[in-house]
C-alpha positions in Angstrom: 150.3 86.8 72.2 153.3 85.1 73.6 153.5 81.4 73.3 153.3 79.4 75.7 156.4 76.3 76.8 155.4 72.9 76.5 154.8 71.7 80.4 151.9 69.7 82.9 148.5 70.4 82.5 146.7 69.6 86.1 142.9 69.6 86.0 140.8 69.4 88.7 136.8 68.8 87.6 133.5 69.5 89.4 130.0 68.9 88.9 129.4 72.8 87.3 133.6 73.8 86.5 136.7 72.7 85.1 139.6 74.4 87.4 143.3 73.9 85.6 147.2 74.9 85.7 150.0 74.9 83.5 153.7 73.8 85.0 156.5 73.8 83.8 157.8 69.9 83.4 161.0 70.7 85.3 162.1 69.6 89.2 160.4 71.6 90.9 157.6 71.9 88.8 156.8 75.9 88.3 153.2 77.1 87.5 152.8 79.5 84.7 149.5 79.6 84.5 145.9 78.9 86.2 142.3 79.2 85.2 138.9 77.6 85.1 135.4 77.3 83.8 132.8 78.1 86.1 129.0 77.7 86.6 128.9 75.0 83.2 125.2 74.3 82.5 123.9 78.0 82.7 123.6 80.5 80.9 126.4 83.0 82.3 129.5 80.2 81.9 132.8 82.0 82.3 136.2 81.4 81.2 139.2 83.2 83.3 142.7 82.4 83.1 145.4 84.5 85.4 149.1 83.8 84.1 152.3 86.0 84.3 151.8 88.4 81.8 148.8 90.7 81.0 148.1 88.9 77.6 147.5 85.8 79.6 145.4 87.4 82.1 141.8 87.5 80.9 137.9 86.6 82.0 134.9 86.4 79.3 131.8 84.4 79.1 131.7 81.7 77.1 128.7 79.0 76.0 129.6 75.4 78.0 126.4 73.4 78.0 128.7 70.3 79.9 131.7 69.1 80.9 132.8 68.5 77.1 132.3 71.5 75.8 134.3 73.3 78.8 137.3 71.3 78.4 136.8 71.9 74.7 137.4 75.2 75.2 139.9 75.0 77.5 142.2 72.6 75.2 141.2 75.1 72.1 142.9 78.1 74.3 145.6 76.3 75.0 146.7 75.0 71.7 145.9 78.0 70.3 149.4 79.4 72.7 151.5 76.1 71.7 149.7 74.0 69.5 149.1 70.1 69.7 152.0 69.1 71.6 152.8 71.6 73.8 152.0 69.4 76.9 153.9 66.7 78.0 151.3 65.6 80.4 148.1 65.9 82.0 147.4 65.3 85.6 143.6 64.6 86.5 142.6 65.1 90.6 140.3 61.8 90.8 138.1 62.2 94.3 137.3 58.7 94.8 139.8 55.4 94.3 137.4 53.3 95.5 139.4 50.1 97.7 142.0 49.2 94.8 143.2 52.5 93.8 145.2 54.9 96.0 148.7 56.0 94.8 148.8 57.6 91.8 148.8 55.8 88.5 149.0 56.2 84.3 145.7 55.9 83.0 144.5 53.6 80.7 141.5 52.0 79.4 141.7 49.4 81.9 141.6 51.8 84.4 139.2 53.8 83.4 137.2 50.8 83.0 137.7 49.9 86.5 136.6 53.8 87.7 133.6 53.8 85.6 132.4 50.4 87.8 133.6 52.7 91.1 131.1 55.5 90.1 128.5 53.9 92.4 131.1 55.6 94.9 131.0 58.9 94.3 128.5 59.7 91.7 128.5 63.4 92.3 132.1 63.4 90.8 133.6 60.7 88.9 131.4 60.5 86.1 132.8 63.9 85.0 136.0 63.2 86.0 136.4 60.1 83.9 134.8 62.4 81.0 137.5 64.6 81.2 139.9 61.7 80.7 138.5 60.5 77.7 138.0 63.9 76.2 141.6 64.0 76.0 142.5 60.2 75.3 140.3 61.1 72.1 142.4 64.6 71.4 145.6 63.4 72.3 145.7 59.6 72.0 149.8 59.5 72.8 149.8 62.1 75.8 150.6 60.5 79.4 148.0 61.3 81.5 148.1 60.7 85.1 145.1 60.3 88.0 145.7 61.2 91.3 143.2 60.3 94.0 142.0 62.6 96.8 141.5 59.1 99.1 145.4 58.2 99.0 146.0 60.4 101.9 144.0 58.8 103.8 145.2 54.8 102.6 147.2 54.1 106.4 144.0 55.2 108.5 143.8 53.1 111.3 141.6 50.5 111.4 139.2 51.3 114.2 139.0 54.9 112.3 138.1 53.0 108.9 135.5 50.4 109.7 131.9 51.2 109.7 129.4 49.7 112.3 127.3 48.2 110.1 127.5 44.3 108.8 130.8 42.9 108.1 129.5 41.8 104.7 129.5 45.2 103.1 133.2 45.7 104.3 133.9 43.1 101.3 132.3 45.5 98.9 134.3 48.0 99.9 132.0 50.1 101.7 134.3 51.6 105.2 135.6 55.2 105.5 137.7 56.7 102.9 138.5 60.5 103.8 139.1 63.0 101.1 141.1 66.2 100.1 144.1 64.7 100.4 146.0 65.9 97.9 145.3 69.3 99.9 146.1 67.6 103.0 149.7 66.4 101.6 150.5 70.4 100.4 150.0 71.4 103.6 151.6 68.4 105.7 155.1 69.3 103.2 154.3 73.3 104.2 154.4 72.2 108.0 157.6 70.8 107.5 159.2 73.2 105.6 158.1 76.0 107.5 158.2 74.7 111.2 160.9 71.6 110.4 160.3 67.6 110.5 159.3 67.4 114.3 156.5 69.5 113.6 155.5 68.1 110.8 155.8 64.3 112.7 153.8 65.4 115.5 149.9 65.8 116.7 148.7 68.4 113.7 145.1 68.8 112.6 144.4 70.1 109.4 141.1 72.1 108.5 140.3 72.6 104.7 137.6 74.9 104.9 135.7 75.9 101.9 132.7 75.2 99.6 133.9 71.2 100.1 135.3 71.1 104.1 137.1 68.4 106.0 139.5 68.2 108.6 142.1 65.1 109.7 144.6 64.2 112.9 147.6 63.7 111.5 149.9 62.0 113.5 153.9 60.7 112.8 152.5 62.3 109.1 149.8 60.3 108.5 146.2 60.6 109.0 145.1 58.7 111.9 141.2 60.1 111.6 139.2 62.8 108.7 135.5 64.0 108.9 134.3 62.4 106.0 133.6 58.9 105.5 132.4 56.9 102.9 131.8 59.9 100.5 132.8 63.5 100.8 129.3 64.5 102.2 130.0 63.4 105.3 131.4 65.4 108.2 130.9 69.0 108.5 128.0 71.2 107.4 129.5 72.4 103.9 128.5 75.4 101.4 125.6 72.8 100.1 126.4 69.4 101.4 125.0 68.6 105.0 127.6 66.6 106.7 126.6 64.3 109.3 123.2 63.4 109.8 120.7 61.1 111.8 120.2 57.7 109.6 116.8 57.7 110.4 116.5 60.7 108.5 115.8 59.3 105.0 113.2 56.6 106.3 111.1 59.3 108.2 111.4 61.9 104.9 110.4 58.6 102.5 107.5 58.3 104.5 106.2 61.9 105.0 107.1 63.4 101.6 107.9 60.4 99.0 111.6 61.3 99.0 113.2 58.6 97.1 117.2 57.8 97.2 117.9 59.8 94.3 115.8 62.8 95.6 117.6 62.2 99.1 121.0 62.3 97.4 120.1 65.6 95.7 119.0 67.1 99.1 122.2 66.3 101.1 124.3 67.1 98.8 122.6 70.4 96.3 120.6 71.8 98.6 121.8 71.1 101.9 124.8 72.8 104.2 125.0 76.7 104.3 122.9 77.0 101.7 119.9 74.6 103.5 120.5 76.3 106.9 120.3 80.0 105.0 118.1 79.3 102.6 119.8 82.6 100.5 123.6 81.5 99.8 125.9 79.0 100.4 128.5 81.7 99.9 130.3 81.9 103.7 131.4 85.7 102.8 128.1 86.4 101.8 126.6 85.2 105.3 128.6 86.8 107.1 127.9 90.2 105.0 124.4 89.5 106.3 124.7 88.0 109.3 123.5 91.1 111.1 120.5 91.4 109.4 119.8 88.3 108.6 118.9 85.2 111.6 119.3 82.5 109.7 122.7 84.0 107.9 123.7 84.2 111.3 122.7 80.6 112.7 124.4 79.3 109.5 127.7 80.6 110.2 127.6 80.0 113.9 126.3 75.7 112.9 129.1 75.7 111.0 131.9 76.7 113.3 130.6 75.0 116.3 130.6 71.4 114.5 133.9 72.4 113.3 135.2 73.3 116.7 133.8 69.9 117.9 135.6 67.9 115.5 138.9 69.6 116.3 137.7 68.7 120.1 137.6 65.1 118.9 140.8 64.8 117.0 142.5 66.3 120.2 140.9 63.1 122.0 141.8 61.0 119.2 145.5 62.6 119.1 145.7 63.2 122.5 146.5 66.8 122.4 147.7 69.2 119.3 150.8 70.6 119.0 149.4 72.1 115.2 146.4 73.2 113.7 146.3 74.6 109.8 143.3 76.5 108.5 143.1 75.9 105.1 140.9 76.8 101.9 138.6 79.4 100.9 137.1 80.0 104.4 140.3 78.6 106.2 142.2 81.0 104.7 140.5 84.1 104.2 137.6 84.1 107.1 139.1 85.2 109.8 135.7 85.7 112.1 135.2 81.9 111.7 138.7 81.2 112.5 138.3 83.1 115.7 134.6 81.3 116.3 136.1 78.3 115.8 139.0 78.7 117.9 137.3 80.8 120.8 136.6 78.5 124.0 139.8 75.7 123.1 141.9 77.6 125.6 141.7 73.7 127.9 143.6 72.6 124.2 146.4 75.1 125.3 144.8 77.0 121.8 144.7 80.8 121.6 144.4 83.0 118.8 145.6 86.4 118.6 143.1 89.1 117.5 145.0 91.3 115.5 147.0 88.9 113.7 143.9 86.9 112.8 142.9 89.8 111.3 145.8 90.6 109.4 145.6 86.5 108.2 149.3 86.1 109.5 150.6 83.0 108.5 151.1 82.2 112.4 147.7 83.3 114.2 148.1 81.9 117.6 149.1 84.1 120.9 152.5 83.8 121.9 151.5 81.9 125.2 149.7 79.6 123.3 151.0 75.6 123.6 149.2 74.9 119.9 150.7 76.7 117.0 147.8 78.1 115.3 148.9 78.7 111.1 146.7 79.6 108.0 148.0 78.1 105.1 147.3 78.7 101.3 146.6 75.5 99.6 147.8 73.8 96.4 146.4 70.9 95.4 147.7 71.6 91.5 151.3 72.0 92.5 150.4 68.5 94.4 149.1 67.0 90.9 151.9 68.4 89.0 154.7 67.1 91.5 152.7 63.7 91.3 152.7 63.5 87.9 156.2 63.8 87.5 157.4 61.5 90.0 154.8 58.9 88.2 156.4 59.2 84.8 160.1 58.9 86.2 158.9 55.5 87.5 
């Protein structure tokens, strides 16, 4: 078993997995390996790493009761290619900064402190993530470890686009619109321009990360100008179990019919909710549409979900006032192309068309060539993003 170069460890933690990548610590930053932990909790955990060789390339199941036990495991394989100090650093995806914290930063107790007082926040995810922290403050008590924050994207949004209408006094608590998956968002604004050249990238773009977790933003002059979500990452569009956007009167009318309490509430929008609420079988888009044909409510699903995101991108054109750019993004952005062409179909007042057969074949350019918006599908990489952070944090 070959070992493995000392180099940048990104991890990026959920509520039921622990994703991660190994990078070379060079300029550009070179992956040389990715893996994760998946479905922590039950009984059929699995570990799967995918690196350049076949000795690194493996899947097995593996017993991870929690978040410390899968990062446990995760540090174990790792050592066992390098030992101890093979990594030179560690670079932790934190969803939520909260009003104080947006560019990326050392950690240390203080901060984690600070985080632990922001969990209120985002409960859903930065408990774990401040777990994963300390697991390996406690391992590796010298290594640099660096957090970078999904909301820093989002840190120049307008003010009219951050303030919520509700009273003034909980703007002083920090309670306004955040927007989130921006280290996503920052991978694919640096694709734009590379691939299509600065103007593109400085002019009216709207970016679609579609996947278990979806968002879009209007990106103008390269920064975002509006997102879907808001306070936390349920809001905005239906997701694979989150609901998005609902009526505030909601929670007062199911208190008062079924006992739903906050904490039951909170479970509901964001467990049992989206996809998985509307289909009551999967929150898994491939699997709808698999069953679509068969199955109403599979089919109702998937069509909820494209027409709220075709009305966002209808609002961001108002907000931008036009698009010269749109990105599909993440695991539905990228690989779905029916909902790409749901989504897209009727936007032909945008000066949007896609072309049929190169949706199909997931070009990396979709649109028709008569059509005024540049329609692209982009493959994320929000480790590379952690990675290149990371190192531009420790130079100072």
């Amino acid at each position: 078993m070959p070992t493995l170069e000392p180099g940048i460890l990104t991890i990026n933690g959920g509520s039921s997995s622990v994703k991660f990548a190994l990078f070379t610590d060079a300029d550009p930053p070179q992956r040389v390996l990715e893996g994760a932990l998946e479905q922590i909790g039950l009984p059929n955990s699995v570990f799967w790493v995918k690196g350049r060789s076949a000795s690194d390339t493996f899947s097995r199941p593996v017993t991870a009761p929690d978040q410390g036990n899968a990062i446990a495991i995760v540090m174990n394989w790792i050592e066992g290619r390098g030992g101890r100090g093979m990594l030179t650093a560690v670079g932790h995806r934190i969803v939520h900064g909260g009003p104080n914290y947006g560019a990326p930063e050392r950690i240390t107790p203080e901060l984690i402190k600070e985080l632990g007082r922001l969990s209120a926040f985002d409960p859903e995810h930065l408990p774990e993530e401040i777990l994963l922290t300390r697991a390996f403050s406690t391992r590796y008590p010298a290594l640099p470890q660096v957090a970078c924050f999904d909301t820093d994207f989002h840190r120049d949004l307008p003010r009219v686009a951050r303030l919520l209408p509700i009273p003034r006094r909980y703007e002083a608590q920090g309670v306004r619109r955040y927007g989130f998956h921006g280290l996503s968002y920052a991978f694919l604004m640096g694709e734009l321009e590379r691939l299509d050249g600065k103007a593109a990238a400085q002019g009216r773009v709207v970016l679609a990360h579609l996947g278990n977790g979806a968002s879009m933003a209007a990106v103008h002059g390269g920064k975002s100008i509006d997102t879907s979500m808001g306070f936390t990452p349920a809001a905005g569009l239906p997701m694979g179990t989150r609901s998005g956007d609902l009526d505030p009167g909601l929670p007062l009318y199911l208190s008062r019919m079924e006992g739903l309490g906050a904490k039951g509430f909170n479970t509901l929008v964001n467990f049992e909710s989206g996809l998985l609420g509307m289909s009551q079988t999967s929150s898994d888009m491939r699997v709808l549409l698999a069953a679509e044909a068969q199955d109403s409510r599979a089919a109702e699903s998937v069509a909820v979900f494209c027409y709220q995101a075709k009305k966002w991108i209808g609002a961001f054109a108002a907000a931008l006032g036009g698009i010269d750019t749109l990105i599909f993004a993440g695991g539905i952005g990228e690989n779905a192309a029916p909902v790409r062409a749901r989504i897209c179909e009727g936007l032909g007042f945008l000066g949007l068309d896609v072309d049929p057969q190169r949706n199909l074949a997931h070009a990396g350019i979709i649109s028709g060539s008569g059509s005024r918006v540049t329609v692209r599908v982009v493959k994320t990489d929000e480790a590379i993003m952690i990675a290149r952070l990371v190192r531009r944090t420790l130079a100072g």
